[in-house]
C-alpha angles and dihedrals in degrees: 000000000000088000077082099054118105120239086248097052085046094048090046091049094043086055096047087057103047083044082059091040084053093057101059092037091051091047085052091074111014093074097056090062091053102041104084084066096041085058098047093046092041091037100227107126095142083053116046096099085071089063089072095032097068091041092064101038088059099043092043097048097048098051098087086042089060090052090055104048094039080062083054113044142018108305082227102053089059103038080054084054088043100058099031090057082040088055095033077057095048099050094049100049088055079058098049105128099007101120098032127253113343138199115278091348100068131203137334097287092037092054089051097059098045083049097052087052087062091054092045083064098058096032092066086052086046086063109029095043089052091057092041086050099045089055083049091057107034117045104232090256086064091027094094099066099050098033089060082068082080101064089046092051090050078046102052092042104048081056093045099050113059084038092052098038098051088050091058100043089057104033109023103086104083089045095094115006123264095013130119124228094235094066096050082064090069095031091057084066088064098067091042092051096047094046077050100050095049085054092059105032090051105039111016110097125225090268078196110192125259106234126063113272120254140187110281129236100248095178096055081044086053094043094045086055101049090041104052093037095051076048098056101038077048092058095034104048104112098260088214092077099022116034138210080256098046121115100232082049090047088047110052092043092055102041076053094052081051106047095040083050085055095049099054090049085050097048086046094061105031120090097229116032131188089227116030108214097202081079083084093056084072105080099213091058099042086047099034094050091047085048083055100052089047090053087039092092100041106081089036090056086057110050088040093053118019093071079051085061085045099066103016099052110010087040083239115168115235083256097059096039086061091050086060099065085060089091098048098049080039083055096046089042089056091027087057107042097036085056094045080050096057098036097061092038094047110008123210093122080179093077103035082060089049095044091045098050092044088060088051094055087051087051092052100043090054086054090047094056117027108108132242092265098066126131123262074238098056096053087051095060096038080054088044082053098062110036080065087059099043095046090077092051091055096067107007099075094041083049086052100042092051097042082055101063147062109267097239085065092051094103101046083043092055091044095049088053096056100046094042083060094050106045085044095056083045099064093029093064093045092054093044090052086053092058086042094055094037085054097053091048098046099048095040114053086052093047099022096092096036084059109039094261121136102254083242114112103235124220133237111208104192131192116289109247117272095036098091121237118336131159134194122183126252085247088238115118106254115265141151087270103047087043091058094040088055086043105056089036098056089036085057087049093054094047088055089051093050080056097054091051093039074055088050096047089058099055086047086056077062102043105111110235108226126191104263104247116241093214150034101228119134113249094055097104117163119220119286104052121083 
């Protein structure tokens, strides 16, 4: 029982995890600084979307899986398979195209993307097992301190690593002989992890679950997969090429409509489920994780298209539009850890989510209207806004979902937290790049030949979710046409997403607010499960 544990063996294992938790939030951003060189050495430019792509439909369709074994077997056992997978990943992808095309694997750029995909299997453990340890360790009374440390560590990390990862790429090639940059940008991930894994190995205790092992249910394992992954492909195909209308888009939406269909008819009648649906009988779950899908695509909306207001509007070199972001990950850091604070000291998590998401609607009204005349500086303190208003967000749900329910759920809950956020940010992010991309063609044909601009709407490619901020021009040379187009585009994508999180403000008003438990012990059930 981890009533038994000592402070120091909680605080050792607490710090292995978020080591672990580092590892995949870090990876998040370092590789999109690199990317523009792996795909000039590996020659896949038409294909380096796909880099990040894998990456998520692996991580995102494997979330709920990791609940569900985390409620089945030790917590250790699987963050160990977590991080090794996540390491396995990470060395092979510093091999890919070293020794040239291989069999069934393909070429350089080929063999990066299957490998991502294997770190994208580890990487979704990395991030749902942190938040499932961390309930095992802290009662939920005590939960909201520790659990700010994760924002920080999203925040720290989202500053480090396009920092890092554009160091190496220059200059890590003569580091060990032979050896690009590029690749140190996936091998700096092998001493962490180690460091990572003798933490836990050594001081991590078994967290073994509370409820008597069964046999899993290995075909909804196998439907949830396909179908978030078809899902996921479906939202993040570049809609230049491949349409909201296109069959291959069409397609893969609706074979995922069917398989994830599938998959719920098949949870509701097996005995052992890898999602229990009575979860959604407990209002703060069903209401908190639809608060959560609604917020997904907020802080995503930000890092995508505020650097593209950067270059396109303000004349900001890529440098400097990544410098930008450094408030708002400096914002989420203090906005995190301030909320876990008074949380655990007061209490009340209801009001610090509201607060913080009424400082976030302030942030992004401020983005949706400022012109296209604003300061480098301004931007910066509308961005510092609302990482304050974002950091509660990043500990207080999760702290509500998993107060809410039995112990013996608090791994599928987690879980559940964690993937509602990222599909919604998924599809959030899609919608927002549509908006994006409406807004161009319609401004610029119509001012394109009065300033000087090709007639042609030009397109915005922005990173893929989980790779952290990216931009890459319009390819028009800049004008006062092309300025105000970018403007009003990027203005009308910030108001949606103050809608969407207008939208996640009102299903918090409806979260219950239930007392923080001050143990784990099982019996003390909360409302809603029965």
């Amino acid at each position: 029982m981890t009533e038994d544990l000592t402070h120091r063996q909680r605080m050792l294992t607490f710090g292995g995890v978020l080591l672990a938790m580092f590892l995949g939030a870090l990876d998040q951003t370092i590789v999109s600084t690199a990317l523009p060189r792996i795909v000039a050495d590996l020659h896949g430019l038409e294909r380096f979307t796909w880099v990040a792509t894998a990456y998520l439909v692996a991580s995102t369709a494997l979330v709920p899986i990791y609940g569900k074994l985390a409620d089945t077997y030790s917590r250790r056992t699987i963050e160990i398979v977590a991080v090794s997978v996540f390491l396995l990943g990470s060395m092979l992808c510093g091999l890919a195209g070293e020794f040239g095309t291989l069999p069934l694997l393909g070429d350089g750029m080929s063999q990066l993307i299957v490998f991502r995909a294997v770190q994208g299997l580890g990487g979704a453990g990395l991030f749902a097992m942190a938040f499932i340890v961390i309930a095992d360790l802290f009662p939920p009374a005590e939960r909201g301190r520790y659990q700010g440390f994760v924002g920080a560590v999203f925040g720290t990390s989202s500053v480090l690593g396009p920092f890092l990862g554009g160091f190496l790429t220059d200059n890590g090639s003569g580091l060990i002989p032979g050896v690009a940059g590029w690749r140190l940008v996936f091998y700096v991930n092998l001493p962490l992890g180690a460091l990572a894994l003798w933490f836990i190995l050594t001081q991590m205790p078994p967290l073994r679950p509370r409820t008597e092992r069964r046999r899993l249910d290995y075909l909804s394992m196998l439907l949830l997969i396909l179908g978030l992954g078809q899902l996921v492909i479906g939202l993040q195909l570049n809609k230049n090429d491949y349409g909201w209308g296109h069959p291959l888009t069409l397609g893969l939406l609706g074979g995922a409509a069917l398989l994830l269909t599938l998959f719920v008819r098949r949870s509701l009648r097996h005995p052992n489920p890898i999602l229990a649906f009575s979860l959604f009988k407990n209002p703060v779950f069903r209401t908190a994780n639809a608060a959560l899908f609604l917020l997904g695509g907020a802080f995503l909306g930000l890092i995508i298209f505020e650097p593209l207001f950067m270059v396109n509007v303000l004349g900001e070199t890529a440098t400097r539009a990544g410098v930008s972001l450094i408030p708002l990950s400096m914002g989420v850091v203090t906005g995190s850890l301030l909320a876990g604070q008074m949380v655990s000291r007061y209490g009340h998590y209801k009001r610090w989510m509201l607060a913080g998401l009424v400082v976030l609607m302030v942030g992004l009204l401020l983005l949706a209207t400022m012109p296209a005349t604003v300061s480098y500086g301004q931007v910066l303190t509308y961005l510092l806004i609302c990482g304050v208003g974002l950091g509660p967000s990043m500990p207080l749900y999760t702290l509500a979902i998993q107060n809410a329910v039995e112990p013996r759920f608090i791994g599928q809950a987690t879980s559940a937290s964690q993937f509602f956020r990222q599909i919604g940010g998924a599809i959030s992010a899609s919608l927002l790049g549509v908006i994006l991309t409406l807004g161009l063609s319609s401004a610029l044909p119509a001012a394109g030949p009065a300033g000087g601009v090709a007639p042609s709407a030009p397109t915005a490619q922005a990173a893929p979710v989980g790779e952290g901020p990216a931009v890459v021009s319009a390819g028009i040379p800049s004008s006062p046409a092309l300025k105000a187009a970018f403007s009003q585009s990027i203005s009308r994508v910030y108001l949606v997403t103050l809608l969407l999180v207008a939208g996640g403000f009102v299903m918090t008003l409806f979260v219950p607010e239930l007392p923080l438990r001050k143990t784990n012990e099982v019996g003390q059930a909360q409302p809603g499960l029965e």
